[in-house]
C-alpha positions as CSV (number, residue, x, y, z in Angstrom):
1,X,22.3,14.1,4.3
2,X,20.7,11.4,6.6
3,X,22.7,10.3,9.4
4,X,22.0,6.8,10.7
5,X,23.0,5.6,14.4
6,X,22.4,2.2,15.3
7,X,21.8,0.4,18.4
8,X,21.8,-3.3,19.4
9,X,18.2,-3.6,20.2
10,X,14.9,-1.2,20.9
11,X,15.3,-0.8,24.4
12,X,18.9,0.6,24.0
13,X,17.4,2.9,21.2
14,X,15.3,4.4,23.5
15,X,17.5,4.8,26.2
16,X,19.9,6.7,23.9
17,X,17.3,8.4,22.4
18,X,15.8,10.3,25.6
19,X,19.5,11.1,26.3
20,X,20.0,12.8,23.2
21,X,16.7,14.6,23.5
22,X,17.6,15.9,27.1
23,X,20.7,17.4,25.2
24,X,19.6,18.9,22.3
25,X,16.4,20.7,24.7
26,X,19.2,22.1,26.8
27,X,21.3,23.0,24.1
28,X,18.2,24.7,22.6
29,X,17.6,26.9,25.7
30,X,21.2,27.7,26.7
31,X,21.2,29.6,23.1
32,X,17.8,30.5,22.5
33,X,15.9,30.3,26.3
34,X,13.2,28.4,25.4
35,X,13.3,25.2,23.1
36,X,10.8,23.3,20.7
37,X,9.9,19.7,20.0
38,X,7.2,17.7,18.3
39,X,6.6,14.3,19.7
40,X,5.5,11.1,18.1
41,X,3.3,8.3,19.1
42,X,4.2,4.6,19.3
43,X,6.0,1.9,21.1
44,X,9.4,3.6,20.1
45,X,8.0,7.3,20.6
46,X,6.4,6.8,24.2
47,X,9.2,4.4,25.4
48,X,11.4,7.3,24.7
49,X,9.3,9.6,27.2
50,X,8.6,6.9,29.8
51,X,12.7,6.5,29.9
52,X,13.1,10.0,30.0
53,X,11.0,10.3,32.9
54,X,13.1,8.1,34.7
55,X,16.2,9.6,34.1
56,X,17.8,11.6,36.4
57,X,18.8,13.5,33.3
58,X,15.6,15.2,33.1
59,X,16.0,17.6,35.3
60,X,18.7,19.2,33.8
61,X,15.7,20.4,31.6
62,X,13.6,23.6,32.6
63,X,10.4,22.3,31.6
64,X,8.6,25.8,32.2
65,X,10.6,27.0,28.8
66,X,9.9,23.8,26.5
67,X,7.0,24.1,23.9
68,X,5.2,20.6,23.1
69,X,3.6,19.9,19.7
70,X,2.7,16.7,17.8
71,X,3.0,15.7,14.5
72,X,0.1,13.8,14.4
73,X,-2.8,12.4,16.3
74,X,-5.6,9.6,16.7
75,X,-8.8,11.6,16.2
76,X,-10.5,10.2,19.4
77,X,-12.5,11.9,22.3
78,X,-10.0,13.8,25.1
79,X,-8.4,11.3,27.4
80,X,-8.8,8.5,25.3
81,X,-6.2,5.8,25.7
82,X,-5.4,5.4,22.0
83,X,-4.4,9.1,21.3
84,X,-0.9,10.2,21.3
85,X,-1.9,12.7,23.9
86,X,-2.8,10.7,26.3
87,X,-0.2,8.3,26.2
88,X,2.8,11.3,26.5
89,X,0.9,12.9,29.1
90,X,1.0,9.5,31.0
91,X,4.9,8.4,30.0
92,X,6.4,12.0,31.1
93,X,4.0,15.1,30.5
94,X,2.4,14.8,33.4
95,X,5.3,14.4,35.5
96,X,7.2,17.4,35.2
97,X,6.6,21.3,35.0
98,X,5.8,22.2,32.2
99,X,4.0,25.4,31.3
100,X,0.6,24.5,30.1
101,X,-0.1,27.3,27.5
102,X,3.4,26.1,25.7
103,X,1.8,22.4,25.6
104,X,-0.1,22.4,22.1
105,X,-2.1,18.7,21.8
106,X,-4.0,19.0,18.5
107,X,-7.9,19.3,19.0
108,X,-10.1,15.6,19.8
109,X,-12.8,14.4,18.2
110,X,-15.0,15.3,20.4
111,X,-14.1,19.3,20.9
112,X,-15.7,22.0,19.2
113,X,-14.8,21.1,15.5
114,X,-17.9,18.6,15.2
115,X,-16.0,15.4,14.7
116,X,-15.1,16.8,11.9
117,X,-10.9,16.7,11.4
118,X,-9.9,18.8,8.4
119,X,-11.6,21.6,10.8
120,X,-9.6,20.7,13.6
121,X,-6.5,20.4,11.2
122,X,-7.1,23.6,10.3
123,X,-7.4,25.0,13.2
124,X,-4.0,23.2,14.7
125,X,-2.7,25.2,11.3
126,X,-3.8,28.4,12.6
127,X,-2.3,27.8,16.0
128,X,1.3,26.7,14.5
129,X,0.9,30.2,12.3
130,X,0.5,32.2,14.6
131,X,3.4,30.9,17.0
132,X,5.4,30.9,14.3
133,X,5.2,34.9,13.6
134,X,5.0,36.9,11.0
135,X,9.0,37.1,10.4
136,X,9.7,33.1,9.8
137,X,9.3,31.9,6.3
138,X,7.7,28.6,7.2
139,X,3.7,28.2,8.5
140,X,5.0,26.9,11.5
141,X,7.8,27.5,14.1
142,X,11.3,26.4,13.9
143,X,10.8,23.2,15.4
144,X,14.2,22.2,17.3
145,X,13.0,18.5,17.2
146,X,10.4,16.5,15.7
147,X,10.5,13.2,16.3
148,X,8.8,11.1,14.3
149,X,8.0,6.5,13.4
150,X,8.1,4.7,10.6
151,X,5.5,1.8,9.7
152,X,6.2,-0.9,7.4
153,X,5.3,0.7,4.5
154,X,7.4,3.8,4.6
155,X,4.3,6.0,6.5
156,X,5.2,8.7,9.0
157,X,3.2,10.7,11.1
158,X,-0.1,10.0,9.7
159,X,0.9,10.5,6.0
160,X,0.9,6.9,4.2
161,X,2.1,6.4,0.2
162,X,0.4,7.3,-2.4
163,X,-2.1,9.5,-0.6
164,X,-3.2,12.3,-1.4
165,X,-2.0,14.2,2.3
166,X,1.7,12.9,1.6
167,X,1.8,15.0,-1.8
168,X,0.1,17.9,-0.2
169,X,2.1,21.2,-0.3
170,X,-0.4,23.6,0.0
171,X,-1.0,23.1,4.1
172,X,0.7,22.6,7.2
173,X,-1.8,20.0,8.5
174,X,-4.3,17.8,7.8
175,X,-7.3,16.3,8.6
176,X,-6.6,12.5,7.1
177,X,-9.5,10.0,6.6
178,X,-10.2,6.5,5.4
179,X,-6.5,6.0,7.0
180,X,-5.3,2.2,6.4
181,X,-4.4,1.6,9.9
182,X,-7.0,2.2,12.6
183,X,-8.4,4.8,13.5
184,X,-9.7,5.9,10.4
185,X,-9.7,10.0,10.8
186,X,-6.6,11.5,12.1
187,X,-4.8,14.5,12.0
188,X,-1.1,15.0,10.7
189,X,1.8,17.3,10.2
190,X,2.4,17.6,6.2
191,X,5.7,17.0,5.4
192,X,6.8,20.7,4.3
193,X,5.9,21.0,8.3
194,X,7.8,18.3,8.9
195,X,10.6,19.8,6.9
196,X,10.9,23.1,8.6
197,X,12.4,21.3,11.5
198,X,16.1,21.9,12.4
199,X,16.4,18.1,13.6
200,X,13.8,15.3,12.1
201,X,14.5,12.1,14.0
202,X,12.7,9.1,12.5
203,X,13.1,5.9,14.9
204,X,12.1,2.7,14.1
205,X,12.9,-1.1,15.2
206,X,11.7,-4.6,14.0
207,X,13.0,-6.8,11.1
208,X,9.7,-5.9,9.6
209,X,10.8,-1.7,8.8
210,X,13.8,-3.1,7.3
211,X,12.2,-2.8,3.6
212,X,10.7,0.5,4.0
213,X,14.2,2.0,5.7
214,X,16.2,0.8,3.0
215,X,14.1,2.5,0.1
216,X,13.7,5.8,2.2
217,X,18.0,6.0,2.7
218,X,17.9,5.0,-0.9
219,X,16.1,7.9,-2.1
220,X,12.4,6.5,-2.7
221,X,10.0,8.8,-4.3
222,X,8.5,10.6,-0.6
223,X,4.9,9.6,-2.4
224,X,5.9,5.5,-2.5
225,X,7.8,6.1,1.4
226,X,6.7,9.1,2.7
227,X,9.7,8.6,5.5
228,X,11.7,9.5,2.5
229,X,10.6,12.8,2.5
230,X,11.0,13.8,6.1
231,X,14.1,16.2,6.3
232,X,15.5,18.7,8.6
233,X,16.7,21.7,7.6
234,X,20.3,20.9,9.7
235,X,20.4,17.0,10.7
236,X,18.3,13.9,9.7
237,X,19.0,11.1,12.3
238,X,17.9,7.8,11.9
239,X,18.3,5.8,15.0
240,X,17.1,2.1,14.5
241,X,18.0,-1.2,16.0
242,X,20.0,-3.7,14.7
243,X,16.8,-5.3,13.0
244,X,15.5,-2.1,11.4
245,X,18.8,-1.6,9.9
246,X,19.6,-5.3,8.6
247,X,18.8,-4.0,5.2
């Protein structure tokens, strides 16, 4: 069942948004110690960190005890401005105490998989397996949160429609090429990954995701609006402004 909350404008999506995220990490670690969340690029996805970060809020968190994932990246050198690395690690990453070995950026294009991304998305496989242990039924761990866009044609993460990495099944990641939206090679969460999230949050804003949100609530085939298809296994949120949701 999706769930849709929604606020007057972006900058009051994000606001609530890094709230809501401060609560469901604590909540996360008061039952289980430790909690999980996969972060998304974007206007929406790093405003929601950079607000975070200036919340007082925040510290409520024990940053030592939260693991950090991504559901998809720009397959560009280390430290490059575009990646979705680099732009979390500047909004909040880098300003609190987190535990580096529990911070999991998926591997650059200039690492020791040759430029070459369905080797690095194979590798980010191999790390999700084997954090998610041999007892879990899913390829990767129980995600608490991933957090994820929408573009205006119903893409999320780097999975766009009728591609051949949104009707993969077979894999928890990919290496995606020849990508309509710049860069070309990137790496992405599939969305049975996606899926064995207990939360999916997709957040989007702009008159011009009204289209795609409207199919995706309406139950669009996941291969025409991939967003369709990203499910948690407890909640779906949609949080959108006022213009995202005018459809």
């Amino acid at each position: 069942m999706n769930e849709v909350v929604v606020h007057p404008d972006a900058e009051t999506l994000a606001e609530a948004a890094a709230a809501r995220l401060v609560t469901r990490i604590v909540d996360a670690q008061q039952a289980r110690g430790v909690a999980s969340v996969v972060l998304t690029g974007g206007r929406t996805g790093i405003d929601v960190l950079a607000r975070l970060r200036k919340s007082p809020a925040h510290r409520a968190v024990d940053w030592s005890a939260v693991d950090v994932f991504w559901g998809d990246e720009r397959f560009l050198p280390d430290g490059d401005g575009e990646r979705n690395e680099t732009q979390a690690r500047q909004a909040l990453l880098d300003h609190v105490e987190l535990d580096p070995d529990r911070v999991h950026p998926m591997p650059s294009a200039d690492g020791r998989f040759g430029g070459d991304p369905e080797v690095a998305a194979a590798h980010y496989a191999e790390v999700l397996g084997a954090l998610a242990g041999a007892n879990e039924d899913t390829p990767v761990p129980r995600f608490d949160v991933v957090m994820l866009g929408v573009g205006e044609e119903g893409h999320t993460a780097s999975l766009f429609p009728d591609t051949s990495y949104v009707r993969d099944t077979a894999h928890s990641v990919v290496g995606v090429r020849q990508c309509p939206k710049p860069p070309p090679e990137r790496i992405s969460l599939t969305l049975p990954a996606v899926r064995a999230a207990s939360e999916v949050w997709l957040m989007t804003t702009g008159a011009g995701k009204a289209e795609a949100v409207a199919r995706a609530l309406s139950g669009a085939d996941p291969v025409e609006i991939p967003a369709a298809g990203a499910r948690g296994r407890n909640r779906t949120l949609w949080l959108l402004d006022r213009e995202a949701a005018g459809l």
